[in-house]
N, CA, C and O of each residue as an XYZ file, in Angstrom:
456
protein
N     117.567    113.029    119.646
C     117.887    112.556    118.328
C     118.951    113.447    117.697
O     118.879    114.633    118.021
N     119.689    113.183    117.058
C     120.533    113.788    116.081
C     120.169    114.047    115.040
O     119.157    113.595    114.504
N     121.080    114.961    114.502
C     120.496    115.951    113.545
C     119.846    115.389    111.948
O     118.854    115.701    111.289
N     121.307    114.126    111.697
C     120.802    113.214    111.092
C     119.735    112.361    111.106
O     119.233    111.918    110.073
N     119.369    112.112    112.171
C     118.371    110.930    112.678
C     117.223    111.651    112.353
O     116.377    111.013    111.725
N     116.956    112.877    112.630
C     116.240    114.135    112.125
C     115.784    113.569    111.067
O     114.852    112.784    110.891
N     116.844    114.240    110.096
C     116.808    114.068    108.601
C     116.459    112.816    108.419
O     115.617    112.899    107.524
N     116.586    111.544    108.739
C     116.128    110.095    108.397
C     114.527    109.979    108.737
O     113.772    109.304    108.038
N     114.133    110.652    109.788
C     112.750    110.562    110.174
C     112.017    111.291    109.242
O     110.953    110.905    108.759
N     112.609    112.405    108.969
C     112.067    113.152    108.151
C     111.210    112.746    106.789
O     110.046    112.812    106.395
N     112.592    112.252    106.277
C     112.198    111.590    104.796
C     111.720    110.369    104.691
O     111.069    110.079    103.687
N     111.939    109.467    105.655
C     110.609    108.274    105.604
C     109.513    108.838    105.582
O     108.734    108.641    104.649
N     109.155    109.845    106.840
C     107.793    109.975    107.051
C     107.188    110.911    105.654
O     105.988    111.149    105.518
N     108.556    111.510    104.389
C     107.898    111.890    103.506
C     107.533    110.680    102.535
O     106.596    110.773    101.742
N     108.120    109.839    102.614
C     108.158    108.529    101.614
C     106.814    107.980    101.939
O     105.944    107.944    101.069
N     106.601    107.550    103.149
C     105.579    107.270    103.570
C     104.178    107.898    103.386
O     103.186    107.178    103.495
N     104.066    109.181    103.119
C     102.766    110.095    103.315
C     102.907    109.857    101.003
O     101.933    109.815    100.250
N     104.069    109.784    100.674
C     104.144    109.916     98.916
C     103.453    108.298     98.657
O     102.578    108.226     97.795
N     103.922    106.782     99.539
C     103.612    105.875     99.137
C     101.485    105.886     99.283
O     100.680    105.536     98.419
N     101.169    106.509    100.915
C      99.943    106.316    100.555
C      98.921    107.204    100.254
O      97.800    107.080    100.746
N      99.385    108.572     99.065
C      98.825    109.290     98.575
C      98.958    108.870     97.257
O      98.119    109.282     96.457
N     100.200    107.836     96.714
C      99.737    107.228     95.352
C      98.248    106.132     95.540
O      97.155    106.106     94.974
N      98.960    105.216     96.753
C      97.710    104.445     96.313
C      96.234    105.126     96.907
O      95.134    104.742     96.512
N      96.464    106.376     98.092
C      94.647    106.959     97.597
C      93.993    107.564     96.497
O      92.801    107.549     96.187
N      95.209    108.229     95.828
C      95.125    108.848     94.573
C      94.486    107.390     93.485
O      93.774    107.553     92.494
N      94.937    106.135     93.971
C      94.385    104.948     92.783
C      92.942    104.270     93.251
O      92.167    103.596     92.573
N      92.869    104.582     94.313
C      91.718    104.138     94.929
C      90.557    105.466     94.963
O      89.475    105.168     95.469
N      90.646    106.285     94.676
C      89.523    107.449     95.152
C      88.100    107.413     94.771
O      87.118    107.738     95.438
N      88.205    106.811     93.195
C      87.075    106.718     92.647
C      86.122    105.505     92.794
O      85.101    105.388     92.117
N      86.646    104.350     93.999
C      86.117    103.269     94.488
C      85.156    103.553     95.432
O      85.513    103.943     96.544
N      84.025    103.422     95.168
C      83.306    103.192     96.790
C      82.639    101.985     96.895
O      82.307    101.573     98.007
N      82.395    101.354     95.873
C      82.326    100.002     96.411
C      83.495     99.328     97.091
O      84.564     99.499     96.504
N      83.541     98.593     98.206
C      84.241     97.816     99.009
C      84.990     96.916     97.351
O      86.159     97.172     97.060
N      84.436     96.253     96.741
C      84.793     95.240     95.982
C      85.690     95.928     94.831
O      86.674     95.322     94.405
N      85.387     97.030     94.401
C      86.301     98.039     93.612
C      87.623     98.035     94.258
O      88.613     97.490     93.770
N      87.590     98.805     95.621
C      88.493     99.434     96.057
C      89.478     98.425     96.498
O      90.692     98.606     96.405
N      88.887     97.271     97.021
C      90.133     96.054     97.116
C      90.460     95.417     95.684
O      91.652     95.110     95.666
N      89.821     95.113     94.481
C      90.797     95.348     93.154
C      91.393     96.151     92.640
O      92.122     95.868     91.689
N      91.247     97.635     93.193
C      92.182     98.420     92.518
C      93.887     98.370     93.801
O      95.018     98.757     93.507
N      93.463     97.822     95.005
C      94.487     97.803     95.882
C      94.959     96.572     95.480
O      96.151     96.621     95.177
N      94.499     95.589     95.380
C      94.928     94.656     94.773
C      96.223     94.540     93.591
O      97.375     94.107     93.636
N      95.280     95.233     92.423
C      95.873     95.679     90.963
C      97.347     96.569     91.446
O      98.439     96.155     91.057
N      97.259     97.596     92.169
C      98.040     98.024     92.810
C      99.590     97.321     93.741
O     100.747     97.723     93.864
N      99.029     96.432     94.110
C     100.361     95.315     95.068
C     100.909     94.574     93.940
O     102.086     94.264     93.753
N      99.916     94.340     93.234
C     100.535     93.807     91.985
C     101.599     94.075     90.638
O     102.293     93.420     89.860
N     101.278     95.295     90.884
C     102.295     95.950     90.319
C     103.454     96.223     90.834
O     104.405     96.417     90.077
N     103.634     96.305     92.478
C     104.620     96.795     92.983
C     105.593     95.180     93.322
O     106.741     95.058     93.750
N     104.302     93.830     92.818
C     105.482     92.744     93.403
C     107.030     92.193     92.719
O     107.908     91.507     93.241
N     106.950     92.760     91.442
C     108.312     92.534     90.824
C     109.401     93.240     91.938
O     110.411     92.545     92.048
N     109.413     94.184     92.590
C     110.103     95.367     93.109
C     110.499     94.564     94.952
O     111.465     94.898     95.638
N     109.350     93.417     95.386
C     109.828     92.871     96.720
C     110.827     91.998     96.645
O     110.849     91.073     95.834
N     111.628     92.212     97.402
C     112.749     91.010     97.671
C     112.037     89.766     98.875
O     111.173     89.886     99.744
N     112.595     88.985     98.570
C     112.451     87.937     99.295
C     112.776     88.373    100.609
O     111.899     88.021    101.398
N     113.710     89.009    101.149
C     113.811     88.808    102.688
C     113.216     90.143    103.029
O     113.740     90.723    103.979
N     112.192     90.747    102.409
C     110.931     91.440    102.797
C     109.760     90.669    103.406
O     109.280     90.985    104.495
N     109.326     89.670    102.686
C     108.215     89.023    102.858
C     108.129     88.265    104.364
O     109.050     87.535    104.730
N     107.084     88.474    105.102
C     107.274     87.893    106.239
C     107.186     86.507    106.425
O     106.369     85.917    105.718
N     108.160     85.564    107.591
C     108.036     84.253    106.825
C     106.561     83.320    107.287
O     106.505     82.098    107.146
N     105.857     83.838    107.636
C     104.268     83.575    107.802
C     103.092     84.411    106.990
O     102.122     84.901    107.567
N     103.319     84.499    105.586
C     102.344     85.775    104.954
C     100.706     85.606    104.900
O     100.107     84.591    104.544
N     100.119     86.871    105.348
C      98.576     86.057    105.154
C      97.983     85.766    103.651
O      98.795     85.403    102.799
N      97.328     85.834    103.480
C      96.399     85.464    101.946
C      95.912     86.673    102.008
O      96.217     87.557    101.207
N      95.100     86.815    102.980
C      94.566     88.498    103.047
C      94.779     88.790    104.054
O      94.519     88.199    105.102
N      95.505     90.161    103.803
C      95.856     91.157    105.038
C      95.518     92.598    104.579
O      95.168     92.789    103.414
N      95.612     93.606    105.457
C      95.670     94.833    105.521
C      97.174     95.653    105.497
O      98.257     95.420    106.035
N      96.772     96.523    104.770
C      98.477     97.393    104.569
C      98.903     97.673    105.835
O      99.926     97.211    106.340
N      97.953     98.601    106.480
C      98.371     99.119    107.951
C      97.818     98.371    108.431
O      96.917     97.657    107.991
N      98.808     98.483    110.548
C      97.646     98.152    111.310
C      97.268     98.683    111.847
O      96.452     98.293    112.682
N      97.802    100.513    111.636
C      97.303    101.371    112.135
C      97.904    102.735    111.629
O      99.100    103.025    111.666
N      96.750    103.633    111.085
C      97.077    104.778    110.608
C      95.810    105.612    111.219
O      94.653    105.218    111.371
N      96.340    106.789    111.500
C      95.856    107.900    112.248
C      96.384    109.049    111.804
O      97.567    109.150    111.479
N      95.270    110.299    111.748
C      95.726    111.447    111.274
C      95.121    112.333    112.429
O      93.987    112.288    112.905
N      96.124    113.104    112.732
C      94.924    114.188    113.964
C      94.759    115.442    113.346
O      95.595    116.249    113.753
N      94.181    115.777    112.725
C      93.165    117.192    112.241
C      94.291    118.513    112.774
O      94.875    119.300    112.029
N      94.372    118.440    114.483
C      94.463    119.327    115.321
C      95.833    119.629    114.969
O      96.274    120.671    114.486
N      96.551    118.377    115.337
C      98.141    118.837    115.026
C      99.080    118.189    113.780
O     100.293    118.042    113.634
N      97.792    117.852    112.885
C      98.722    117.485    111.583
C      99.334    116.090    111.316
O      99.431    115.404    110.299
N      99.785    115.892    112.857
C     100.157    114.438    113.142
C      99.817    113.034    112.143
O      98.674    112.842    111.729
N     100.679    112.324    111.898
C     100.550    111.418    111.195
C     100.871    110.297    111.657
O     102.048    110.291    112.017
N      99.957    108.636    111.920
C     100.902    108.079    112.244
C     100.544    106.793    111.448
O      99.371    106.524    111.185
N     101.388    106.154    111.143
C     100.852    104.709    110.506
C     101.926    103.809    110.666
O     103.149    103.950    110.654
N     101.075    102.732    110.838
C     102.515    101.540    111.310
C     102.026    100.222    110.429
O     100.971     99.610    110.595
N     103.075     99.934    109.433
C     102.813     98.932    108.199
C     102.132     97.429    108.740
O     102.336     97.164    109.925
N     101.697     96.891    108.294
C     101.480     94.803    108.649
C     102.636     94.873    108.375
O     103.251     95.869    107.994
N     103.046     93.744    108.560
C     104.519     92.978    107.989
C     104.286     92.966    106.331
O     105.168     93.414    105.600
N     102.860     92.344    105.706
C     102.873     92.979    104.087
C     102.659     93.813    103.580
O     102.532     93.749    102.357
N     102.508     95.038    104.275
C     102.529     96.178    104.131
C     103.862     97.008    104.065
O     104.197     98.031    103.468
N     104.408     96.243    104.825
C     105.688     97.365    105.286
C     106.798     96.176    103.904
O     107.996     96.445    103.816
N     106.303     95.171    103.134
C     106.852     94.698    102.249
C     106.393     95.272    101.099
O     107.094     95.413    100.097
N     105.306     95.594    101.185
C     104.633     96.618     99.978
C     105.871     98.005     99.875
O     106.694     98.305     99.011
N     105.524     98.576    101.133
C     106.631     99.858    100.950
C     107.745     99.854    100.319
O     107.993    100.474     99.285
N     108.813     98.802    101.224
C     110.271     98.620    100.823
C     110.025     98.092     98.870
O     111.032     98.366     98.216
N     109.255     97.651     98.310
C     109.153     97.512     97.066
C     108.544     98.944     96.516
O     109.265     99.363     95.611
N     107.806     99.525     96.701
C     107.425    100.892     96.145
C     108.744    101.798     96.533
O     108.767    102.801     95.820
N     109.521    101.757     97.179
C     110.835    102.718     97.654
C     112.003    102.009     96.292
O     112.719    102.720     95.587
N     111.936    100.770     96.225
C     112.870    100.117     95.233
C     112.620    100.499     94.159
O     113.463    100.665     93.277
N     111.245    100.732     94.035
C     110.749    101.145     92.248
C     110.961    102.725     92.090
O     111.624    103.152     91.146
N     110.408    103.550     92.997
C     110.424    105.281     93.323
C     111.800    105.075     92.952
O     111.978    105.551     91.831
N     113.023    104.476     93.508
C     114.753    104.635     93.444
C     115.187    104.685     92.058
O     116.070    105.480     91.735
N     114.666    103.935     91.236
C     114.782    103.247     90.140
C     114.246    104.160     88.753
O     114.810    104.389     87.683
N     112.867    104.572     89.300
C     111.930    105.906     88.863
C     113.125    106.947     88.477
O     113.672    106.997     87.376
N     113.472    107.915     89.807
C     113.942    108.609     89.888
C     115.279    108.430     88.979
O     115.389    109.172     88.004
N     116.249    107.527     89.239
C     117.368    107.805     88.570
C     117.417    107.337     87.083
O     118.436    107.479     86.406
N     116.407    106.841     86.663
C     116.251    106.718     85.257
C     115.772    108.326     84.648
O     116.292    109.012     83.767
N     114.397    108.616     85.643
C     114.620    110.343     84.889
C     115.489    110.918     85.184
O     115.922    111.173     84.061
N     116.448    111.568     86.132
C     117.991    111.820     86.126
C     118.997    111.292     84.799
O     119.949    112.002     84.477
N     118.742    110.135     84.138
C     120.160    109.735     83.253
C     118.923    110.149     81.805
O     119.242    110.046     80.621
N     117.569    110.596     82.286
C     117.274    110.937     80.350
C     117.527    112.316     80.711
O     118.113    112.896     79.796
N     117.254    113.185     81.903
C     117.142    114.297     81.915
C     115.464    114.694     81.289
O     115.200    115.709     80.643
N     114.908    114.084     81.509
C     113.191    114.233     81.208
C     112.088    115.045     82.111
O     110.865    114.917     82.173
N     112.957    115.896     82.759
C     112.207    117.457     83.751
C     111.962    117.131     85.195
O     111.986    117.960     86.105
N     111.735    115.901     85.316
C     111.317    115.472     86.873
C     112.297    116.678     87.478
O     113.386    117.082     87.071
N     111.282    117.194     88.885
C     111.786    117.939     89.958
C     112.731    117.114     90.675
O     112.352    116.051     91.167
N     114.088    117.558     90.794
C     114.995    116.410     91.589
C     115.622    117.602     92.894
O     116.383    117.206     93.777
């Protein structure tokens, strides 16, 4: 890989570990099953102004799962998660809004760490 390609892996996989530590951070206090899928719910919902259309896969389920697979290994830190197709439309809309986030606190100058 190149050095860049580096750097590109890099910062997805930070985008990625920031997108699903917001939504565990919104889900934590759920342990009912029925909680925790309305607050994930409440959650997609907020982020759907932010999907574009040629995100959405052109077969979407009614109900799906974010991942179809996430794994953490203890041992070596390792992270791995690989989006559904509405999942990985969830992301690209939470990355559109984070973009949007960010350079609005940049033009007030309102302290965000940049």
């Amino acid at each position: 890989m190149s050095q860049q390609n580096d750097l590109l892996h890099l910062l997805y996989r930070d985008f990625v570990l920031q997108f699903l530590a917001e939504l565990m951070n919104r889900t934590q206090l759920d342990v009912a099953p029925e909680a925790f899928q309305r607050t994930v719910q409440t959650y997609c919902d907020e982020l759907r102004p932010w999907v574009l259309p040629s995100d959405v896969p052109h077969m979407p389920h009614t109900v799906f799962s974010l991942c179809e697979e996430c794994t953490i290994n203890a041992d070596t830190d390792e992270i791995i998660v690989r989006f559904s197709p509405e999942g990985a439309a969830f992301f690209h809309a939470w990355l559109r809004r984070q973009e949007v986030m960010e350079a609005a606190a940049q033009a007030t100058g309102d302290g965000w760490p940049h």
